[in-house]
Backbone as CSV, one residue per row, in Angstrom:
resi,resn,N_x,N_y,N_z,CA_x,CA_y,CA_z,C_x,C_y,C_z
1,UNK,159.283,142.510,84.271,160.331,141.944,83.458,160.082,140.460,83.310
2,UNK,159.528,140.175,82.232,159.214,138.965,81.557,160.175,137.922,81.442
3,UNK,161.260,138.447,80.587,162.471,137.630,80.225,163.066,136.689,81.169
4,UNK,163.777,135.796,80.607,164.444,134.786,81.811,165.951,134.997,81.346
5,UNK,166.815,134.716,82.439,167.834,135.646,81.644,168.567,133.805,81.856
6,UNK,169.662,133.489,81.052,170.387,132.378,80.774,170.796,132.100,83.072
7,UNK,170.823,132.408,83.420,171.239,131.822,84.781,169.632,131.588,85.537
8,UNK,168.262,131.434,85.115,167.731,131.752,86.116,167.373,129.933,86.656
9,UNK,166.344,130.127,87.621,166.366,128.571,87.710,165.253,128.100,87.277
10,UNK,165.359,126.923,86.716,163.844,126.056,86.006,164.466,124.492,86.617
11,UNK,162.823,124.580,86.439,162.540,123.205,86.964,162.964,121.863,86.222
12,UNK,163.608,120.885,86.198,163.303,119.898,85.278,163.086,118.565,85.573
13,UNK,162.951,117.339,84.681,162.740,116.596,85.179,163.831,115.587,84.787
14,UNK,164.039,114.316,85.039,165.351,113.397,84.770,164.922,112.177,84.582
15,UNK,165.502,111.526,83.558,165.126,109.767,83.671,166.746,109.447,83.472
16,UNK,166.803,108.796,84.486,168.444,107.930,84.588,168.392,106.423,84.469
17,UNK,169.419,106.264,84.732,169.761,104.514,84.481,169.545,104.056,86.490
18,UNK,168.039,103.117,86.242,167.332,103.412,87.676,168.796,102.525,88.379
19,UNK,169.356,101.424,87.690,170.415,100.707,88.130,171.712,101.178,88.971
20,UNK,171.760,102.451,88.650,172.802,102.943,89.225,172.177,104.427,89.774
21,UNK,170.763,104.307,90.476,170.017,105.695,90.862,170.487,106.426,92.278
22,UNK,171.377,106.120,92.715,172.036,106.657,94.103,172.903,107.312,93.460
23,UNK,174.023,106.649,92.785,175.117,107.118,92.270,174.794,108.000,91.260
24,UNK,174.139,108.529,90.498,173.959,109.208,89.449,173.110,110.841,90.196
25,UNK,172.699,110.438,90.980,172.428,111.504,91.872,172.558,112.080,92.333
26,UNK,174.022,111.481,93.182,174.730,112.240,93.807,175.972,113.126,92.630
27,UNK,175.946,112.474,91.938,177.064,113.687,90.281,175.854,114.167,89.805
28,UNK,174.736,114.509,89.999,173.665,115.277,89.453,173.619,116.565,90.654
29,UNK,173.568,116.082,91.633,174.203,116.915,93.051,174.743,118.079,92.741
30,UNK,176.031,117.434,92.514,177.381,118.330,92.261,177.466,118.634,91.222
31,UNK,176.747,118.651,90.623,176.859,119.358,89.033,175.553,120.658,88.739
32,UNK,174.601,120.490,90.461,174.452,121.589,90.352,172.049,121.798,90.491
33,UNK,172.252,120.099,90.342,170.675,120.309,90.621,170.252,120.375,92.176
34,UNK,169.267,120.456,92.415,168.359,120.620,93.843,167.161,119.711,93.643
35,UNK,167.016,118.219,94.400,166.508,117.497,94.144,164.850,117.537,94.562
36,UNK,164.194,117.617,93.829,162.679,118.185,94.569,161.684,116.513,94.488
37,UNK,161.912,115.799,93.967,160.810,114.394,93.837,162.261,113.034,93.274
38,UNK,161.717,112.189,93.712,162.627,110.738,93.519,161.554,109.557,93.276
39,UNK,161.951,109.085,91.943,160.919,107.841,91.997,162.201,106.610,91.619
40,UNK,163.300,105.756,92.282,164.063,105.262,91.895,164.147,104.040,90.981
41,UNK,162.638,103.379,91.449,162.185,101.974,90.802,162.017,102.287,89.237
42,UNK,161.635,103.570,89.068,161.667,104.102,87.125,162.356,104.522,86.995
43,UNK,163.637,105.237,87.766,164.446,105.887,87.355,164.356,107.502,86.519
44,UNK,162.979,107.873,87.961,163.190,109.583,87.305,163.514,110.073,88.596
45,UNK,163.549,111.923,88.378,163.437,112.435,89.692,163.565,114.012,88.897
46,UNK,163.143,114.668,89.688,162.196,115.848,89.356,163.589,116.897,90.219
47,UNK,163.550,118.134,89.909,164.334,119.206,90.498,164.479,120.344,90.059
48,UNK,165.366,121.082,90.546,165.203,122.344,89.722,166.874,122.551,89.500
49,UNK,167.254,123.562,88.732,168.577,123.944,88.596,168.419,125.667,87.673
50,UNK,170.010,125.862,87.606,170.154,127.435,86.990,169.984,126.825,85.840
51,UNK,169.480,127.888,84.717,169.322,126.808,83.405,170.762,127.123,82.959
52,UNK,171.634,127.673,82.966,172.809,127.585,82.159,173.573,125.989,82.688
53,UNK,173.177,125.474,83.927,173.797,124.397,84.261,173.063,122.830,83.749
54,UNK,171.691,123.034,82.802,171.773,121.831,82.065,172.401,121.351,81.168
55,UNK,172.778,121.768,80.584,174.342,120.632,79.944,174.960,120.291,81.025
56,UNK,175.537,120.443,82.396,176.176,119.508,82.803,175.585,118.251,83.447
57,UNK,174.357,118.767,83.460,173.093,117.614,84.171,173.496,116.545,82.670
58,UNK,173.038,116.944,81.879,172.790,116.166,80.496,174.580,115.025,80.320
59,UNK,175.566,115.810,80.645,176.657,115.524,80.568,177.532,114.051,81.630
60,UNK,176.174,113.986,82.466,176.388,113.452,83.695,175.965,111.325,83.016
61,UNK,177.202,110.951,83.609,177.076,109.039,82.910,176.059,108.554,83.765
62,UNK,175.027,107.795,82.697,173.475,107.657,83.298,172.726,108.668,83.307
63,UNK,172.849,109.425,82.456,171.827,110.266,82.376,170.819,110.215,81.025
64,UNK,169.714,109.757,81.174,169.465,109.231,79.553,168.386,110.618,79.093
65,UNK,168.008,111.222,79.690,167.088,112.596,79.106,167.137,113.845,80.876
66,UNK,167.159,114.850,80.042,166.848,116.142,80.607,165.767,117.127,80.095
67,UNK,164.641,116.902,80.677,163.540,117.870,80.394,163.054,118.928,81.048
68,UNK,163.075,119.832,80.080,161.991,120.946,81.292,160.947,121.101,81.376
69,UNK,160.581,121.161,82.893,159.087,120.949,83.229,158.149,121.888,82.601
70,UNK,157.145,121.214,82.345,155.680,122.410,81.082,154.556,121.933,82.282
71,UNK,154.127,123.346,82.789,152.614,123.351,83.012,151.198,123.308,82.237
72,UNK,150.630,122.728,82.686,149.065,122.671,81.330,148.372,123.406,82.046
73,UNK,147.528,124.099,81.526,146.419,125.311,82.316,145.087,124.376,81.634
74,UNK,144.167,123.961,82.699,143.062,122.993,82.571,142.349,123.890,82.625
75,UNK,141.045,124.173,81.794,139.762,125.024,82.216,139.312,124.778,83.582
76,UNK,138.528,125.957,84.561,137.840,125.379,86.210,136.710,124.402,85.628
77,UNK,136.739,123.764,86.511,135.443,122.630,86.239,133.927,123.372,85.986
78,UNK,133.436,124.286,86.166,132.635,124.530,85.954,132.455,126.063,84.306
79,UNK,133.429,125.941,84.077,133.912,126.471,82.511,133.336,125.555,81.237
80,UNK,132.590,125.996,80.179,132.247,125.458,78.963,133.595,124.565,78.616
81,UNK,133.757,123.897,78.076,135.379,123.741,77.601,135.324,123.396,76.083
82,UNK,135.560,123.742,75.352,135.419,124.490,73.640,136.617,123.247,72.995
């Protein structure tokens, strides 16, 4: 079963207002993410959540983007690469 059904969890990533990066974190918290990476001096931080709960991530003051994380599949190093 392929499908992702509207509750499952994905990863995403966050750029906030680095100025207020404690506080915006903790209402990112409670609104439902699981914090997996913190870079505060740029003001991102990486996590995962249910996807039906990004709008409230997005909804959250200081929150300037909500993305979801994309993997790139690199050829093995020893592959032609076309």
């Amino acid at each position: 079963m392929s499908e992702s059904s509207p509750s499952a969890p994905v990863g995403v990533i966050l750029a906030v207002d680095p100025d207020r990066f404690a506080e915006v974190v903790e209402a990112l918290w409670r609104a439902g993410l699981t914090v997996t990476g913190e870079q505060p001096i740029l003001g991102t931080l990486s996590g995962t959540v249910m996807e039906d709960r990004i709008p409230a991530l997005e909804a959250v003051d200081g929150v300037e983007s909500v993305d979801r994380e994309r993997t790139i599949q690199l050829p093995p190093p020893d592959s032609p690469i076309q």
